[in-house]
PLY file of the C-alpha trace (Angstrom):
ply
format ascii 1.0
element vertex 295
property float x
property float y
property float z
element edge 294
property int vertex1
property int vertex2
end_header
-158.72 61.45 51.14
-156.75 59.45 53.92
-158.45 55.99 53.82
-156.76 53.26 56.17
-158.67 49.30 56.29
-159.32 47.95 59.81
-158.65 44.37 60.52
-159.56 43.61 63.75
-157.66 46.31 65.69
-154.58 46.98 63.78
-154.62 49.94 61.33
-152.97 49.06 58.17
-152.16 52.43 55.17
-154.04 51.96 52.22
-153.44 52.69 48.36
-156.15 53.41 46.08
-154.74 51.55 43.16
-155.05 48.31 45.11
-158.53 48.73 46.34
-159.90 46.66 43.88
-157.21 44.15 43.58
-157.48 43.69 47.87
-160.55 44.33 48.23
-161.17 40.70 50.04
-158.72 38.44 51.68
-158.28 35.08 51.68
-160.60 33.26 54.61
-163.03 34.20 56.53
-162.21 37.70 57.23
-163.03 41.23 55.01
-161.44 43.97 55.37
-163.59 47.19 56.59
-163.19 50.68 55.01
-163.19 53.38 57.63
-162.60 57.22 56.24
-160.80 58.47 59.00
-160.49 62.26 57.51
-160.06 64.96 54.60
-162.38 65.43 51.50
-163.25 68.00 49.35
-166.20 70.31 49.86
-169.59 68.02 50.11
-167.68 64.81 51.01
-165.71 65.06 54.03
-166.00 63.83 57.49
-168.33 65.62 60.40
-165.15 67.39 62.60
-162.41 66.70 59.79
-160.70 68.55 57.54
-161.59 70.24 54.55
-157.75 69.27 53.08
-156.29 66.67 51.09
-153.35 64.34 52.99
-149.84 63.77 52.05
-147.65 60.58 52.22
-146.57 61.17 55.46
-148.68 58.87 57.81
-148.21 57.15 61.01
-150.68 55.17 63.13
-149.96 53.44 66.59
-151.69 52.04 69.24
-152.09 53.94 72.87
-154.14 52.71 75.80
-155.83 50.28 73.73
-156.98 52.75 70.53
-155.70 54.03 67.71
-154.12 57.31 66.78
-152.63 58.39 63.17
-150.59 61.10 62.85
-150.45 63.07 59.43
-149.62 65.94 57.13
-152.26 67.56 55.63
-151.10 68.44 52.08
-153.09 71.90 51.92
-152.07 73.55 55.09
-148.62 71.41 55.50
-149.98 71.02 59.74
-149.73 67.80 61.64
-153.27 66.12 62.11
-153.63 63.89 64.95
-156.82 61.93 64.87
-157.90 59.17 67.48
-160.44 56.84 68.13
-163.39 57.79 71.36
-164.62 54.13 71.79
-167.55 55.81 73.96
-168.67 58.17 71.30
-167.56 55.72 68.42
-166.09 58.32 66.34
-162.76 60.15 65.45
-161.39 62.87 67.13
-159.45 65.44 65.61
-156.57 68.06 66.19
-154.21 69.98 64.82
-150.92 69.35 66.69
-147.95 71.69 65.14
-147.44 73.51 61.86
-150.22 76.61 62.72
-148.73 77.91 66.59
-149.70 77.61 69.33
-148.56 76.74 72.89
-146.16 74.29 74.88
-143.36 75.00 71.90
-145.83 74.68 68.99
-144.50 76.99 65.66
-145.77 78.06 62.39
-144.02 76.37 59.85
-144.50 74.25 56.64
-143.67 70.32 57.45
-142.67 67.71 55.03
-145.30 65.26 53.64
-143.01 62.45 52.42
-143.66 58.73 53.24
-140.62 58.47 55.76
-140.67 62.11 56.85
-142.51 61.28 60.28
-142.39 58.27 63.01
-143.85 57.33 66.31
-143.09 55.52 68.92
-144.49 54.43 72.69
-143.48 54.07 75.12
-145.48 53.15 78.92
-147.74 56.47 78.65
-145.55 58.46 76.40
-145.70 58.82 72.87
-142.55 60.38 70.72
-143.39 61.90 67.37
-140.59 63.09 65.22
-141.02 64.63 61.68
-139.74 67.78 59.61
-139.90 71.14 59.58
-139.47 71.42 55.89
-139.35 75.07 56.01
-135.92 75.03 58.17
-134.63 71.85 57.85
-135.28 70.80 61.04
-136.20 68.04 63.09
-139.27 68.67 65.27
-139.90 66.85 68.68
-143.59 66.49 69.76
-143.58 64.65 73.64
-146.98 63.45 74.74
-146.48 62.94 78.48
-150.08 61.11 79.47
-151.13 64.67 80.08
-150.61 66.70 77.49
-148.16 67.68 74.62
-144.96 69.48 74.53
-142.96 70.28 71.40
-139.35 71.07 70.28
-136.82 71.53 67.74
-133.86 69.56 68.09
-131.06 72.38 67.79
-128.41 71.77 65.42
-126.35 73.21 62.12
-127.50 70.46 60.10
-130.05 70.60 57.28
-132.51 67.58 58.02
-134.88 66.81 55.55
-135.62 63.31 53.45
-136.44 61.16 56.72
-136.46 60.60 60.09
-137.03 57.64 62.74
-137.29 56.86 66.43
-136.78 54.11 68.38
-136.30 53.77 72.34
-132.75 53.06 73.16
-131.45 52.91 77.18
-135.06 53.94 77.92
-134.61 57.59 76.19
-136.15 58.49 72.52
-133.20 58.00 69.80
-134.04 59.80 66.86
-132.26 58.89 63.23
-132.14 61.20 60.24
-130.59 62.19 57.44
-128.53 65.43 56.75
-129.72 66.03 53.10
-126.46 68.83 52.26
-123.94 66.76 53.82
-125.45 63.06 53.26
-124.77 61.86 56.51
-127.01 59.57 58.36
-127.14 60.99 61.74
-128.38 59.86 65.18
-130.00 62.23 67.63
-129.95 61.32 71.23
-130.54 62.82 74.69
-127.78 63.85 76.95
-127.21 64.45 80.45
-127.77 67.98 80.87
-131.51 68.20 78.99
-129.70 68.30 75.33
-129.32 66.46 72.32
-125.78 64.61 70.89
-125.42 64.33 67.71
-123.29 60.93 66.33
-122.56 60.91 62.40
-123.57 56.73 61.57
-122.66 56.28 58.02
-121.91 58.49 55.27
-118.37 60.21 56.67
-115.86 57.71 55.47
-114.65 57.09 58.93
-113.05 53.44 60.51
-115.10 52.02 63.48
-112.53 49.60 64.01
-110.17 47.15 61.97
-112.07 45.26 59.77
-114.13 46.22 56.38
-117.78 46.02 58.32
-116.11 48.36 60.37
-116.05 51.52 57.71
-118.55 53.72 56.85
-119.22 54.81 53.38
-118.77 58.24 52.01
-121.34 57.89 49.65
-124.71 59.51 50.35
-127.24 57.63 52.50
-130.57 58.70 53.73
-133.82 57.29 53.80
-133.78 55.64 57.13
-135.68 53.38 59.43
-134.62 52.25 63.28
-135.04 49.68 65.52
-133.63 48.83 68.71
-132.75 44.92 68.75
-130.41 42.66 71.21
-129.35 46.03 73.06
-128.30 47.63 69.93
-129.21 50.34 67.30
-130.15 48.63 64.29
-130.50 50.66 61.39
-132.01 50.27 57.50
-131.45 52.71 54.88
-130.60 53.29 51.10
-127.04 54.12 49.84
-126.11 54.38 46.43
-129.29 52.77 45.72
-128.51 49.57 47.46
-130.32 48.68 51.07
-128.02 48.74 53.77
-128.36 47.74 57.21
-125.62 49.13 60.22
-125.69 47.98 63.98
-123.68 49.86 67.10
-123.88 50.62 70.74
-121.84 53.12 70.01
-118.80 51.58 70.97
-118.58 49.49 67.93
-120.05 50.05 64.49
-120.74 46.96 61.79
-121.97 47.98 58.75
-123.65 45.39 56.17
-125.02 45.44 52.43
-127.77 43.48 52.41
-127.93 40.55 49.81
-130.33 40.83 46.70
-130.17 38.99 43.49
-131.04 41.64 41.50
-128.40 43.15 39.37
-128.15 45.83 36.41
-128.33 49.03 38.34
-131.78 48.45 40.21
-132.51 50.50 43.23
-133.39 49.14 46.48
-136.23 50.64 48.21
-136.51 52.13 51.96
-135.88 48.31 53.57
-138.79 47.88 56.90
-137.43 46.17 59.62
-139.78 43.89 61.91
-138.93 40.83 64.43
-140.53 37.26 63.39
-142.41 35.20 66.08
-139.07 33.67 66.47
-137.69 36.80 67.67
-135.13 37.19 64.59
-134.97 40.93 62.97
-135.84 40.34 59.63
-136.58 43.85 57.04
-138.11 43.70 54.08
-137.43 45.40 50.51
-138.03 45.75 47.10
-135.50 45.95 44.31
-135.93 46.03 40.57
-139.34 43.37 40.17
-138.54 41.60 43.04
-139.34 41.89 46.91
-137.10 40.32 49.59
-137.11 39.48 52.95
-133.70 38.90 55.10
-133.28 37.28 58.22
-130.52 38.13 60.73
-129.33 34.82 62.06
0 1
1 2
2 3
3 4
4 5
5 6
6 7
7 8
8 9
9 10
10 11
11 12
12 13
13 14
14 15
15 16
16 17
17 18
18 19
19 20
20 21
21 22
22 23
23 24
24 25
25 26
26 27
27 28
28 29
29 30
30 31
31 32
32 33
33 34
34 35
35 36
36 37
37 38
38 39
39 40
40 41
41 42
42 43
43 44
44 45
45 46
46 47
47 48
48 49
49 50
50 51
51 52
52 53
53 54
54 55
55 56
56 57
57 58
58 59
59 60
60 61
61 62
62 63
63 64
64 65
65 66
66 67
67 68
68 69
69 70
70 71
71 72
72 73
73 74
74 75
75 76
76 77
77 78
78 79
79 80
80 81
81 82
82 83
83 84
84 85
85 86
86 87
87 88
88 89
89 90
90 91
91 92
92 93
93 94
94 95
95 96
96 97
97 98
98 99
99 100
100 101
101 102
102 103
103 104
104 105
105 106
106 107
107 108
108 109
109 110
110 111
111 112
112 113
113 114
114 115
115 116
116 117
117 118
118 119
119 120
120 121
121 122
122 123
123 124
124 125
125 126
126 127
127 128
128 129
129 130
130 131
131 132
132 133
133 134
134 135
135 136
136 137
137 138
138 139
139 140
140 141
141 142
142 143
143 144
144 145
145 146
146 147
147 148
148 149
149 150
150 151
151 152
152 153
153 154
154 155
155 156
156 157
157 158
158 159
159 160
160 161
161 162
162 163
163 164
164 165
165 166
166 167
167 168
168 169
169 170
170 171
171 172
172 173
173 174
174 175
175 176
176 177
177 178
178 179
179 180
180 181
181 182
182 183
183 184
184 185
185 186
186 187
187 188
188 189
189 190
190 191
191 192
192 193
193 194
194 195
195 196
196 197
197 198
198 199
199 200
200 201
201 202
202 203
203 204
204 205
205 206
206 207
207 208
208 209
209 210
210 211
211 212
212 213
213 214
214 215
215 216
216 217
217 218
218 219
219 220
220 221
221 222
222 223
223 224
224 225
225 226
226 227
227 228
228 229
229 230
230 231
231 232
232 233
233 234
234 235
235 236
236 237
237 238
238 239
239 240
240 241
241 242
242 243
243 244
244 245
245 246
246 247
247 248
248 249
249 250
250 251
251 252
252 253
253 254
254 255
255 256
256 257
257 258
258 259
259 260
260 261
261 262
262 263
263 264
264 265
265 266
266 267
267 268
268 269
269 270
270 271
271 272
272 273
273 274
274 275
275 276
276 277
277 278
278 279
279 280
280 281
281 282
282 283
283 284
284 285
285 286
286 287
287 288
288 289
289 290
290 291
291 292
292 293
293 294
């Protein structure tokens, strides 16, 4: 069952194993549990699914209330639930996976952690996942009206993550090629198509200086933000987190620091700006989790 904890308006995931270890926190304020959908026959929410949900989650806010986007793991559909203030309860659809109109398909889509993102933007919102089944990256456009759904045409085989952020004011999408082990970015053109531009992973010089050259060792596993009028990116390489920025003139690539040695792998590093308006991410690796400041 897909539980999330409500503190004050923000929607935060949830892991079972922690319930009882965070069950309080510190001060005056409790957390509230609110089953937002799935069950099993006898225990599942009035208008929700009879289905168990995978990893892949993501919740953001839109005119003022919350919507989560998921996988459910039995029929591999997105899920799109969202709060009616007047009615005080969920609401509940299935958005893409089962066909349907506006460029909806049948298809099975991925239900890892960082196999679907969000983002808004003014009215819009730009959802981006998998379509596990072909290896594609799938495009669902909510225009303040209604929804409209693609998949971004390419030769590549997408499939361990993807990400979106809002560069120039158009939806930039990051993922990883999982045959060639390429980090890719995925960006509107002129003409009402997409432009592919390999990141990291090919080997190639960006310019004359070691930050300059991308590895070609695998990467994948990636997270994007736009920062300081640049693409900042986060991912894993060869088990160590890894950070590149460009505007696509220039590309600076950067391991970040850990103290952790032996052969410990980093995990996915999340990238957020402080309330002094520095990028920071944060990361595990080995027993230890890190944050990094960009200064």
């Amino acid at each position: 069952m897909s539980q999330f904890f409500i503190r004050n308006t923000g929607l935060v995931g949830f892991n079972y194993d922690v319930l009882s270890r965070y069950r309080k926190v510190d001060g005056s304020q409790n957390w509230v549990l609110s089953t937002i959908d799935g069950g099993i026959e006898g225990d599942v929410v009035s208008g929700g699914a009879l289905t168990h949900m995978s990893n892949a989650i993501k919740a953001v806010m839109y005119a003022g209330q919350p919507h989560v986007f998921y996988v459910g793991r039995s029929c591999g559909c997105m899920r799109h639930a969202w709060w009616d203030p007047s009615a005080n309860r969920w609401n509940y659809e299935i958005l893409d996976g089962e066909g349907g109109a506006d460029g909806r398909i049948s298809t099975e889509l991925a239900t890892d952690f960082s196999a679907i993102d969000a983002v808004v933007a003014g009215n819009q919102i730009h959802l981006v996942y998998i379509d596990s089944t072909n290896s594609k990256v799938r495009h669902a456009f909510y225009t303040g009206a209604g929804w409209l759904f693609e998949t971004i045409p390419s030769s590549r085989q997408y499939g361990q993550s993807v990400s979106v952020t809002m560069y120039g004011g158009d939806p930039l999408i990051v993922a990883d090629d999982t045959t060639l082990h390429d980090l890719v970015s995925i960006r509107p053109n002129s003409i009402g198509g997409w432009i592919e531009t390999v990141l990291d992973g090919d080997g190639a010089w960006h310019g004359l200086y070691l930050e300059n050259k991308a590895t070609d060792s695998a990467v994948g596993r990636a997270r994007a933000m736009t920062y300081g009028g640049k693409l900042h990116v986060f991912y894993i390489s060869v088990g160590k987190a890894k950070h590149m920025e460009t505007d696509f003139s220039t590309f600076r690539y950067l391991e970040l620091p850990s103290s952790v040695t032996g052969g410990a792998s980093a995990t996915l590093p999340v990238p957020y700006v402080d309330a002094a308006g520095k990028l920071n991410s944060v990361y595990a690796n080995g027993p230890l989790l890190f944050n990094v400041r960009l200064d």
